[in-house]
C-alpha positions, 0 to 999 in steps of 0.5 A: 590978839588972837583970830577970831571965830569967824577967820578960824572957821573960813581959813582953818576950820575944824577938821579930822587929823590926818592919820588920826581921825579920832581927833579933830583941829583946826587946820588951815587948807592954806596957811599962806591966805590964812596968814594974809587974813589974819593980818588983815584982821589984825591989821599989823604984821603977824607971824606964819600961823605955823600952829594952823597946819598939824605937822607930820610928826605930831600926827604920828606921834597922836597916832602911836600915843592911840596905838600905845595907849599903856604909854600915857595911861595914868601918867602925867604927861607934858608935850613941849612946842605943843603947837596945836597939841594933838598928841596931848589931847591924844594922850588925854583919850589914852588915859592919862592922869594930868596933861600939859601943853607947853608952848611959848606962843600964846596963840598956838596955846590958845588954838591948843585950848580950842582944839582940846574943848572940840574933842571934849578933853581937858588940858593944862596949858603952859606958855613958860619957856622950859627950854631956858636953863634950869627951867627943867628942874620944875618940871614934872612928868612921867612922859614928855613928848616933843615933835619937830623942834629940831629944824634950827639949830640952836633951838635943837641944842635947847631942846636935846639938853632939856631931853637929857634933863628931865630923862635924867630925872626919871621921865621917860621921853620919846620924840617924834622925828619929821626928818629935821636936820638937827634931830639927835641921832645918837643917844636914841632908840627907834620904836618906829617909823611911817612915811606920811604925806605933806603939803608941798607948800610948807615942807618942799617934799610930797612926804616924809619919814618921820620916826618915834624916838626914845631917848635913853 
C-alpha cells in the first residue's frame, strides 16, 4: 500500500524544507517520476503523490510557527490536511504540549510518521475526516492550523465551516493561504505575507504569495 524505502530514497528522498531548513521531509524533485514508480511498484493506478512535494503554504506556516513559537507553546495543536505535516512536527520543536495530524490519506499520514521520526518528534496521526458535519464537535485544541485546502470549491466550503466550528469553541485558527481561489477572504485577519518560490511543474507560476491568516 505504501512506497517503499528504497522508492522513497531514489524519488523523494529526505531533504531540508525550503525556508525551513530546521526540519527535513521527504520531498520529491519530481513528482510526476515519482508517481510513474509508484505505480510501477505498485503495479495499479495510484494517485498524484501530492503529499511528496511541501507546499508553499505549509513551509510558510512551518516557518511563522518557528518565528512565533508563543503560538504552539504548551498548546494542544491540530493541523487538518496535514500532507506531509511540516508545520506539526514545527509546532512540536516550538513547545507544544499534544500535536495531531490530520489527513485522510493514509499514505501522507504515513509519509507524516516518517518525516516526524527523521526530525526526532512525536506526533499523533489522525486519518478521520473532521470536515464532515459534526465531526468538529470531538475535537480538541488549543490551535488549529490548515494549509492549502482551499483550491476546490466545495472542499473549501468544508473547510471554512469547520474554521468557524472549532473558532466558535475557543480554538484559536490561523491558516496559511497560497493564493487559492476559494480561501476566505472576509471574516480573517492578516498577520502576514511572503512571496516564495514554486515548482512551475505543479503550480503553473515561478511563485506565489501566500499569507498567514486569523480567523476571528
Amino acid at each position: 500500500m505504501f512506497p517503499s524505502p528504497t522508492l522513497l530514497a531514489h524519488h523523494a528522498p529526505l531533504v531540508p524544507v525550503a525556508g525551513c531548513p530546521a526540519i527535513v521531509a521527504h520531498q520529491a524533485p519530481d513528482v510526476f517520476a515519482l508517481w510513474s514508480e509508484w505505480e510501477r511498484e505498485s503495479r495499479r493506478p495510484r494517485e498524484v503523490p501530492y503529499w511528496a512535494t511541501v507546499w508553499p503554504a505549509a513551509r510558510v506556516l512551518a516557518a511563522w510557527i518557528f518565528a512565533h513559537p508563543d503560538e504552539a507553546r504548551g498548546k494542544p495543536v491540530l493541523e487538518v490536511g496535514c500532507g506531509g505535516a511540516v508545520a506539526p512536527i514545527a509546532s512540536t520543536k516550538a513547545g507544544a504540549m499534544h500535536v495531531v495530524a490530520n489527513d485522510i490519506d493514509p499514505v501522507a499520514l504515513h509519509v507524516a510518521r516518517l518525516n516526524a521520526a527523521a526530525n526526532g518528534v512525536a506526533i499523533e496521526c489522525d486519518g478521520n475526516d473532521l470536515l464532515a458535519p459534526r465531526a468538529s464537535l470531538a475535537v480538541v485544541a488549543g490551535l488549529v492550523l490548515v494549509a492549502d485546502l482551499f483550491y476546490q470549491k466545495e472542499l473549501a466550503a468544508r473547510t471554512v465551516s469547520f474554521l468557524a466550528s472549532v473558532r466558535a469553541v475557543g480554538a484559536r485558527v490561523i491558516v496559511a493561504d497560497g493564493g487559492r481561489q476559494f480561501a476566505p477572504r472576509e471574516g480573517v485577519r492578516v498577520l502576514g505575507r511572503e512571496r516564495v518560490a514554486v515548482d512551475r511543474g505543479l503550480e503553473g507560476v515561478e511563485e506565489r504569495e501566500v499569507a498567514i491568516l486569523e480567523v476571528e
